[in-house]
C-alpha positions as CSV (number, residue, x, y, z in Angstrom):
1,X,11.0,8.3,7.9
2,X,12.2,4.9,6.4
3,X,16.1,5.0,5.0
4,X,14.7,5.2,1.2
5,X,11.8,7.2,1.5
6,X,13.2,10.8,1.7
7,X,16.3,10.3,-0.8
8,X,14.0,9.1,-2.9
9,X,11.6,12.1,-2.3
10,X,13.7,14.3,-3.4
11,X,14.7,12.8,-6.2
12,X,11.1,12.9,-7.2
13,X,10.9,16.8,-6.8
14,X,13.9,17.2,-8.7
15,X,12.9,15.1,-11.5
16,X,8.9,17.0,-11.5
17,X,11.0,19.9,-11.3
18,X,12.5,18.9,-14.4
19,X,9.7,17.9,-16.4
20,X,8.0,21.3,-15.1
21,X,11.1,23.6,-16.5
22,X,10.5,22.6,-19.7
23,X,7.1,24.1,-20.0
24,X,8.9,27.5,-19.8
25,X,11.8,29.0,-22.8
26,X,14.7,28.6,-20.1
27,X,16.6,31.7,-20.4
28,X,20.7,30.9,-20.1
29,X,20.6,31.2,-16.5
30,X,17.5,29.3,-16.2
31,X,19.5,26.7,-17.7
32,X,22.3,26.8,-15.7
33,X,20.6,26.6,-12.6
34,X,18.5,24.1,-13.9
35,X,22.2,22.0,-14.1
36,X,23.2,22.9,-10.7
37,X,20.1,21.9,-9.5
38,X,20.4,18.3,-11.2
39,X,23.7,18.2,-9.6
40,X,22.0,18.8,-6.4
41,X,24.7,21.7,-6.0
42,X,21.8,23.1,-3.5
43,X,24.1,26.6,-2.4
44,X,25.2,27.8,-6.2
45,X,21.5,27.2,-7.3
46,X,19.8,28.7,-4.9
47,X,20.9,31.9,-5.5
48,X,20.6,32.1,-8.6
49,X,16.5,30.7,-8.2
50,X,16.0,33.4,-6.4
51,X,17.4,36.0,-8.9
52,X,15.6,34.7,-11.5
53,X,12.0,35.0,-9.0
54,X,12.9,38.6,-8.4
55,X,13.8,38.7,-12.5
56,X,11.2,37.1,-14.0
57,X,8.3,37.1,-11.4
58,X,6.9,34.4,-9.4
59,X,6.7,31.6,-12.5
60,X,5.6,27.8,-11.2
61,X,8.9,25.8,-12.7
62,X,11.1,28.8,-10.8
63,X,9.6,28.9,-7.8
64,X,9.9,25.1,-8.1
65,X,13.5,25.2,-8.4
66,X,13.7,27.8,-5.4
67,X,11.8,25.3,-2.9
68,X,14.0,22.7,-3.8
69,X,17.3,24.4,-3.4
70,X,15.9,25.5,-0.2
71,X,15.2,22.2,1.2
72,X,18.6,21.0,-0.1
73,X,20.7,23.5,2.0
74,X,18.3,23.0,5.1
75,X,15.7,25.5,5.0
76,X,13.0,23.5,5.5
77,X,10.5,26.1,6.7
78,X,11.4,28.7,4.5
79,X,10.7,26.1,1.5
80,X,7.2,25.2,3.3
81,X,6.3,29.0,3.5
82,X,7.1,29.1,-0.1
83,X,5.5,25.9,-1.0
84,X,2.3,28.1,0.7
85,X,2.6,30.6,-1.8
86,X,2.8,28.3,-4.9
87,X,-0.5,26.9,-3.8
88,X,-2.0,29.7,-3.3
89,X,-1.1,31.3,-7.1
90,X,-1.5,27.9,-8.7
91,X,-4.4,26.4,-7.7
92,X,-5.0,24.4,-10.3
93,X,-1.4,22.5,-11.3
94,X,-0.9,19.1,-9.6
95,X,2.8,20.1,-9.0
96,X,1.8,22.9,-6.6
97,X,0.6,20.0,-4.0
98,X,2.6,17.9,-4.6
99,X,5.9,20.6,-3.9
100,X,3.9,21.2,-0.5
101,X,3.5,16.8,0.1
102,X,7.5,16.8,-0.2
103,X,7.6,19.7,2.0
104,X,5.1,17.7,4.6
105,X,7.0,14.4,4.5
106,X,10.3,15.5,5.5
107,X,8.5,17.5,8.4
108,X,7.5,14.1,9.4
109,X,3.6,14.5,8.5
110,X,3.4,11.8,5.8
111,X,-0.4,11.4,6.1
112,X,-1.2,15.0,5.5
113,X,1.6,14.9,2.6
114,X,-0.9,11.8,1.8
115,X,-3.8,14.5,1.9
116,X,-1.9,17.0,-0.7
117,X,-1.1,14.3,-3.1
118,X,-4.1,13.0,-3.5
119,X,-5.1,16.5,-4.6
120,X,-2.5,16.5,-7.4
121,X,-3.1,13.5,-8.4
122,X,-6.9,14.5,-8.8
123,X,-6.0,17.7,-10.8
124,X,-3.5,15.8,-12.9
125,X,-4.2,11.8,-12.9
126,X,-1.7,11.2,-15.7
127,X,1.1,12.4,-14.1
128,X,3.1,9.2,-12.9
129,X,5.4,11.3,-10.8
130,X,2.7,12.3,-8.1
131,X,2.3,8.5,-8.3
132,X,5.8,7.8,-7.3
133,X,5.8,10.1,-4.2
134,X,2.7,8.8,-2.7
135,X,3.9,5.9,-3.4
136,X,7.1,6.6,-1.1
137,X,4.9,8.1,1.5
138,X,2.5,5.1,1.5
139,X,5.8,3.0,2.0
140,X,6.9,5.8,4.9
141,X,3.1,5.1,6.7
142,X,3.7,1.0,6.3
143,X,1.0,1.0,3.8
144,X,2.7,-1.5,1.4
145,X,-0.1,-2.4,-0.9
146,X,-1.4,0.9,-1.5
147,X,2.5,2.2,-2.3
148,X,2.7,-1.1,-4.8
149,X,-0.1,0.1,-6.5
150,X,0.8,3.5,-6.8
151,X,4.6,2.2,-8.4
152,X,2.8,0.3,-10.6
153,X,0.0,2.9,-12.1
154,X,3.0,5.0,-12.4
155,X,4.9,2.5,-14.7
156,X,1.8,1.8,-16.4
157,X,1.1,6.1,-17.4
158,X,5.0,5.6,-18.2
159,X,6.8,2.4,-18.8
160,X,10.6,4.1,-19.4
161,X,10.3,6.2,-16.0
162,X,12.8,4.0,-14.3
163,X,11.7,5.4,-10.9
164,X,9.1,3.5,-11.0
165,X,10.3,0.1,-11.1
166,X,12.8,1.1,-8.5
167,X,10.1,2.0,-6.1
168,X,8.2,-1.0,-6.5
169,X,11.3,-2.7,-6.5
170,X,11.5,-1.6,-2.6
171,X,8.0,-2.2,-1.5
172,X,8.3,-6.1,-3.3
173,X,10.7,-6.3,-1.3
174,X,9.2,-5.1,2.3
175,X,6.6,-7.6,1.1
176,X,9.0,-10.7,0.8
177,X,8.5,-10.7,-3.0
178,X,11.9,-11.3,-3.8
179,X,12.0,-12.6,-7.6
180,X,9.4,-9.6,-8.2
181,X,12.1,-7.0,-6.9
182,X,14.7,-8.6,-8.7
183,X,13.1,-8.3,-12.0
184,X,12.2,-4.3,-11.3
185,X,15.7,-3.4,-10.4
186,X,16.4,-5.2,-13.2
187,X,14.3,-3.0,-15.3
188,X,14.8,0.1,-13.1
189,X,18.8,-0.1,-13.7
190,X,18.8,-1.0,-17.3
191,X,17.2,2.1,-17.8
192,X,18.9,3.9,-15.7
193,X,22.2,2.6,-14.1
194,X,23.0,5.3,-11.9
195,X,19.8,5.5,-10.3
196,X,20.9,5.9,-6.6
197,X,17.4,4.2,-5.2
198,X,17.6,1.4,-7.7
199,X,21.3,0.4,-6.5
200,X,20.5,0.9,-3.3
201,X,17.4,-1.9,-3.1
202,X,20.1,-3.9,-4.9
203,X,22.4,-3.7,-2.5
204,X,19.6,-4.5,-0.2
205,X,18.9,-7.4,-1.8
206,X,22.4,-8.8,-2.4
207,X,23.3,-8.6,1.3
208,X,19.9,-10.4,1.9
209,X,21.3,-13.0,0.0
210,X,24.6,-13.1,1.7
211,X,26.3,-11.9,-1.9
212,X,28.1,-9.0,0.6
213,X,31.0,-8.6,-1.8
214,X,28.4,-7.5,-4.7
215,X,26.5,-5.7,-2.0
216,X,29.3,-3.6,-1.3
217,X,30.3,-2.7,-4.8
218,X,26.4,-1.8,-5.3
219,X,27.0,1.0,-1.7
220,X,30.6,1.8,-2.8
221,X,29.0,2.8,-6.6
222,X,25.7,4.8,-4.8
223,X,28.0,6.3,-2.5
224,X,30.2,7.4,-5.3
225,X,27.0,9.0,-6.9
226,X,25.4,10.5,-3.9
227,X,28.4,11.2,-1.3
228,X,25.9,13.0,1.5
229,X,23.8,10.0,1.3
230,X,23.4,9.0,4.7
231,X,21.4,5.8,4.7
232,X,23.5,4.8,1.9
233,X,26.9,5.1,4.7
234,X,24.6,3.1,7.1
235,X,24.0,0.9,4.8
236,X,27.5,-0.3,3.5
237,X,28.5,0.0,7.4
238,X,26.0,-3.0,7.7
239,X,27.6,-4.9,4.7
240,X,31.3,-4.4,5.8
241,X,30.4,-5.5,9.7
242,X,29.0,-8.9,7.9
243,X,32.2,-9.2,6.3
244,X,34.1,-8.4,9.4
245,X,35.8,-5.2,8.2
246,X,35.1,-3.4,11.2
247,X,37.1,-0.3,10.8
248,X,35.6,-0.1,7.2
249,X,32.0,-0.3,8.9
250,X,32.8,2.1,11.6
251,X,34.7,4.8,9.3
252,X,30.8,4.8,7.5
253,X,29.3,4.7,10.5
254,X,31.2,7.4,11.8
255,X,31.0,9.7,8.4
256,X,26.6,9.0,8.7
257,X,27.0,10.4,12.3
258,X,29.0,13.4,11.4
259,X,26.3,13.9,8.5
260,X,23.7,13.8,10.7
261,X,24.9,14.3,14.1
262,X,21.3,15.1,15.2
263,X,19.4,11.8,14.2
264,X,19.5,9.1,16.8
265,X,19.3,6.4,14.2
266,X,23.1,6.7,13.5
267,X,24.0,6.8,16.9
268,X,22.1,3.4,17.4
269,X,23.5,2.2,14.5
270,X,26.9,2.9,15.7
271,X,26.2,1.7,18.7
272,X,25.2,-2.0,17.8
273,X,28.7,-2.3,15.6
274,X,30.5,-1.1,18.7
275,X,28.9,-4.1,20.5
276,X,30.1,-6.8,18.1
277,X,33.6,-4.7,17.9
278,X,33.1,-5.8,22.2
279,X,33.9,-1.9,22.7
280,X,31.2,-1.5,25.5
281,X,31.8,1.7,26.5
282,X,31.3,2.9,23.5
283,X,28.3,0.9,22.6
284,X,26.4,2.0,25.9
285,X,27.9,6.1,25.4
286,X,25.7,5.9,22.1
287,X,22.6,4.4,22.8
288,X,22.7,6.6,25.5
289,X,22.8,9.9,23.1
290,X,20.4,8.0,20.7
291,X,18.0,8.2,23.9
292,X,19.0,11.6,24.5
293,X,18.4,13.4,20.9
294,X,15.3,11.6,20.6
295,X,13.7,10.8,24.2
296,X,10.0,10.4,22.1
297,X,11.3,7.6,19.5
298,X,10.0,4.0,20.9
299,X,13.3,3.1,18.6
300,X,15.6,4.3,20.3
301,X,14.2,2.9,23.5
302,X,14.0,-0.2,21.6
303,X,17.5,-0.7,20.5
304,X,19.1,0.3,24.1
305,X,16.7,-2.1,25.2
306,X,18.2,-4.9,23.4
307,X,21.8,-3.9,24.2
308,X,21.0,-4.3,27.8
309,X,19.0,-7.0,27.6
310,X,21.9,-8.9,25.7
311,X,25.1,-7.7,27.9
312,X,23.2,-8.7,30.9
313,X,21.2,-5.4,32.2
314,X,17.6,-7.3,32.4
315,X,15.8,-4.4,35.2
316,X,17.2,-1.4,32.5
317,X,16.2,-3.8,29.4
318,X,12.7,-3.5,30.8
319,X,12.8,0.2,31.8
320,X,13.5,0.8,28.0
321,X,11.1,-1.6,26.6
322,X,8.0,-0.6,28.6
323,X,9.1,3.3,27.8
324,X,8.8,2.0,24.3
325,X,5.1,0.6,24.8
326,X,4.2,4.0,26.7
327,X,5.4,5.7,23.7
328,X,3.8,3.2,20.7
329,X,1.4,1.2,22.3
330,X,1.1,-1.3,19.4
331,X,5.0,-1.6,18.7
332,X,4.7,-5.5,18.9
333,X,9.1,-5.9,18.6
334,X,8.7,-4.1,22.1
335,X,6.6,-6.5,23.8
336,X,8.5,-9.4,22.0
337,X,11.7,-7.6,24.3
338,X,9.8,-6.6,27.1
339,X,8.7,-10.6,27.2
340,X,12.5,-11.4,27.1
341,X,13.1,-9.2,29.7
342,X,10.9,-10.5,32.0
343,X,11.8,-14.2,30.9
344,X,15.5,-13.5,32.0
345,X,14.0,-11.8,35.6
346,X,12.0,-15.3,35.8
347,X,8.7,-13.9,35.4
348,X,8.0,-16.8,33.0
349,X,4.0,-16.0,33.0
350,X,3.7,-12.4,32.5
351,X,6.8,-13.1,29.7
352,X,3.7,-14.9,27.9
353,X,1.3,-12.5,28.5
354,X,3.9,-10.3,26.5
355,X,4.1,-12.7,23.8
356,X,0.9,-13.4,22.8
357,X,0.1,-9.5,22.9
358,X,2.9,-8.8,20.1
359,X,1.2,-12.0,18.1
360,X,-2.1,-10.2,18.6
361,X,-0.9,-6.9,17.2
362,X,1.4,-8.6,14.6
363,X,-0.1,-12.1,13.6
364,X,2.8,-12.7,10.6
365,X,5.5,-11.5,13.5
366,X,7.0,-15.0,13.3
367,X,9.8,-15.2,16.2
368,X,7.2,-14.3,18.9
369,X,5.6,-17.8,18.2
370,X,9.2,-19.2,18.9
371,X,9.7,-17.2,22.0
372,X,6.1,-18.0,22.9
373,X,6.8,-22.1,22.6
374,X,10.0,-22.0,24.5
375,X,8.5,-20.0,27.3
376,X,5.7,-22.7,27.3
377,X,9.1,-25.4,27.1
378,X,10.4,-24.2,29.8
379,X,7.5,-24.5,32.0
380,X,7.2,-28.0,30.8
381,X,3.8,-27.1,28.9
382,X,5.6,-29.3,26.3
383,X,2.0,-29.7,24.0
384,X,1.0,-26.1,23.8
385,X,4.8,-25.2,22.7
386,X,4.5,-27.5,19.5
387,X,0.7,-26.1,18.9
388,X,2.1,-22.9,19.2
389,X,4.9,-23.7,16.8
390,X,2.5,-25.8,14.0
391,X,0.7,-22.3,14.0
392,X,3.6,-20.4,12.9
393,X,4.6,-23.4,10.7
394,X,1.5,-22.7,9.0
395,X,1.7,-19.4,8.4
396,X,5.4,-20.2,7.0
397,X,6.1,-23.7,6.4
398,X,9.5,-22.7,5.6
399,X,11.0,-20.9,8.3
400,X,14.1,-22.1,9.9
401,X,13.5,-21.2,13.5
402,X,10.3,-22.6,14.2
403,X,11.7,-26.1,12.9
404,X,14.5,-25.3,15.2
405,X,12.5,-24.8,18.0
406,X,10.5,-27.4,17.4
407,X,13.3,-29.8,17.0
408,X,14.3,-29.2,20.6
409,X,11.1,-29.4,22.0
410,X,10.6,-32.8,20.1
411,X,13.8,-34.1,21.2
412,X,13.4,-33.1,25.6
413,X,10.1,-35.5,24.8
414,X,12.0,-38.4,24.0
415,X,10.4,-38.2,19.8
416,X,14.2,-38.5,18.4
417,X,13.0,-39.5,15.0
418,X,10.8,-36.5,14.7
419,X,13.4,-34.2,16.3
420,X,15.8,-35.5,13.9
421,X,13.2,-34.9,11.0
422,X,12.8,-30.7,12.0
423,X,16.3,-30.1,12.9
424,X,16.9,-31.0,9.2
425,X,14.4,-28.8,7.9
426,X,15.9,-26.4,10.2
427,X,19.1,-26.9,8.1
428,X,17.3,-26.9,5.1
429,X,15.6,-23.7,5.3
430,X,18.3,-21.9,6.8
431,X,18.7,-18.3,5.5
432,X,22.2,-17.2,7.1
433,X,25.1,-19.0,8.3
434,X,24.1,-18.8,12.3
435,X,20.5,-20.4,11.5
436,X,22.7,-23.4,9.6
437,X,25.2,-23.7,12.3
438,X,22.7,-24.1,15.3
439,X,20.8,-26.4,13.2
440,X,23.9,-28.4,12.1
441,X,24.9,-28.7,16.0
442,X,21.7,-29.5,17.0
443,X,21.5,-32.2,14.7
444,X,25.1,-33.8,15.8
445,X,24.1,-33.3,19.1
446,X,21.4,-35.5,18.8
447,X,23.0,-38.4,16.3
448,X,25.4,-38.7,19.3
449,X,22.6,-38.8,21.9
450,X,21.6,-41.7,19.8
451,X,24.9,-43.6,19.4
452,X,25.5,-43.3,22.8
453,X,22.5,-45.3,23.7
454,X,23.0,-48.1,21.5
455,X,23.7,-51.3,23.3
């Protein structure tokens, strides 16, 4: 499940949990579970839920309350056995399906959690909040389009429900639209400033951008909200590493492990800032456990993968990489490593083969075309590199590596001027400091390749 998607889910329960409460005369401690809840103080309300089932009988808005208080403490199954029940009595409410959806994302089966939503939403198609969690399901199945337009019906039944914009916020920008999710987290924090998804995407966005220091104020301020947040830990870890404040980064790092010290994501996580901290040991010791809690996840494969691949451990690189195509067959990033693998082992030809199978599963995957061209470089297949490269140029006229690339190639055929011409739209289009550094050496490189062969 994607970093956002289960906060945000359970945000969403909490908040149809509040607009189901009021359908009921809360008693006083109705009401001050109700608060407890809000607080997401999961232990002191759960109790209390379930005096008030045993008090009052089994009422939609308290049984409601007692599911969610259940998953926050960790019960998941209890919660789904009770999220049975509530469909069972109420048939006919929306919010009984979509209690059970929540329920089936965080067991990890989104598409059946798909299924039960679109039943609530059938039985009540003016409620914007079943909206908002398929549309954070859709997001959790890749489905980006389908989640956009599920934000954006839900803003339309309700433009204050600042949720809403948030959400979209996300999925504009999974989908590269960038001024788009600036405007709805924009809208989404206006109306509500201390809404942990919104200033999350921001932060998101503001690191994007290179704007770390307002990144990290954006994490420090969601982390200050929501303190068991994990992805919001991993998240500033990433921010501070950028900045170079290692033992900032690793303190998060360390506090999302000991959070969740059975998800190999952290671990992995971890593990790559113990690389650039040049702590090897430590690096290898946790994408090792990553492996280990989750030997199914293509991921976790993945990431070792790359860590071996990059310190110089090609053979285990590939042992990882084609374990991660066993397990997902149409994970194009591991064919893209498994290709690099076999491109540091000198099997130049089957490293194509690889290639061109992630472009075929992932046609808008755009550094496979550059790894594809300089494979084809350095078999001196000089023509099919810079068709390979005008194809991704294409499909982006704007990105920086594929100008870089083709730069080089240009240049090892003697077209200076041309090379000259794509190393400075290389520069150009540049989106972090590395891209513009290469880009900028590149281009002195070849200004005094040009001097020195003046008479």
């Amino acid at each position: 499940m994607s970093k956002l998607t289960r906060v945000s889910l359970i945000l969403v329960g909490l908040l149809m949990f509040s607009a189901t409460s009021t359908l009921a005369q809360p008693t006083n401690l109705n009401e001050k579970a109700s608060q407890l809840l809000a607080k997401q103080q999961y232990s002191d309300a759960l109790p209390l839920f379930e005096q008030l089932v045993k008090q009052d009988g089994p009422r939609l808005d308290l049984l409601l309350g007692l599911s969610e208080s259940l998953m926050g403490v960790g019960q998941v199954g209890k919660a789904f056995e009770l999220s049975e029940r509530l469909v069972a009595l109420y048939p006919d409410r929306g919010e009984a399906f979509a209690e059970r959806a929540e329920l089936l994302a965080l067991l990890r089966r989104p598409q059946d959690a798909v299924t039960e939503l679109d039943r609530a939403i059938e039985l009540q198609p003016l409620e914007p909040y079943h909206r908002i969690a398929r549309g954070y399901t859709y997001a959790d199945l890749g489905r980006m389009p389908s989640a956009h337009e599920d934000f954006s019906k839900a803003v339309e039944l309700k433009p204050d429900l600042a949720i809403g914009y948030a959400g979209r916020a996300y999925i504009n920008s999974q989908l590269g639209e960038f001024e788009q999710a600036w405007k709805d987290v924009g809208v989404a924090l206006d109306l509500s400033p201390d809404l942990v998804p919104a200033l999350h995407t921001r932060a998101d966005l503001f690191a994007r951008e290179e704007q770390f220091e307002k990144s990290l104020a954006d994490y420090t301020r969601a982390i200050a909200l929501s303190p068991t947040n994990v992805y919001l830990h991993s998240g500033r870890s990433a921010v501070n590493a950028a900045l170079g404040r290692y033992d900032e980064a690793l303190a998060d790092d360390n506090e999302a492990v000991r959070l969740a010290p059975d998800q190999s994501l952290f671990y992995s996580g971890r593990a790559d800032l113990y690389e650039r901290m040049e702590k090897a040991e430590q690096a290898r010791s946790d994408h090792d456990r990553a492996v280990e809690l989750a030997p199914t996840s293509a991921d976790a494969h993945l990431w070792r993968g790359g860590y071996l691949l990059r310190n110089g451990h090609s053979k285990e690189a590939l042992e990882d990489y084609q374990q991660a195509i066993r397990l997902e067959p149409a994970l194009a990033e591991a064919y893209l490593g498994r290709g690099q693998a076999r491109l540091s082992l000198n099997q130049s030809e089957m490293a194509l083969v690889d290639f061109e199978r992630a472009i075929e599963l992932t046609p808008n995957f755009l550094y496979t075309y550059v790894a594809k061209a300089n494979t084809l470089a350095s078999l001196t297949r000089f023509d099919e590199g810079l068709t390979t490269l005008n194809a991704v140029l294409k499909l982006a006229p704007n990105y920086a590596p594929g100008h870089l690339s083709r730069g080089y190639i240009l240049e090892a055929t003697d077209q200076l001027n041309e090379a000259r011409a794509a190393f400075q739209a290389a520069l150009e289009f540049a989106v972090d400091s590395a891209q513009r550094r290469e880009a900028r050496e590149a281009l002195t490189a070849l200004n005094a390749q040009g001097m020195s062969t003046q008479p």
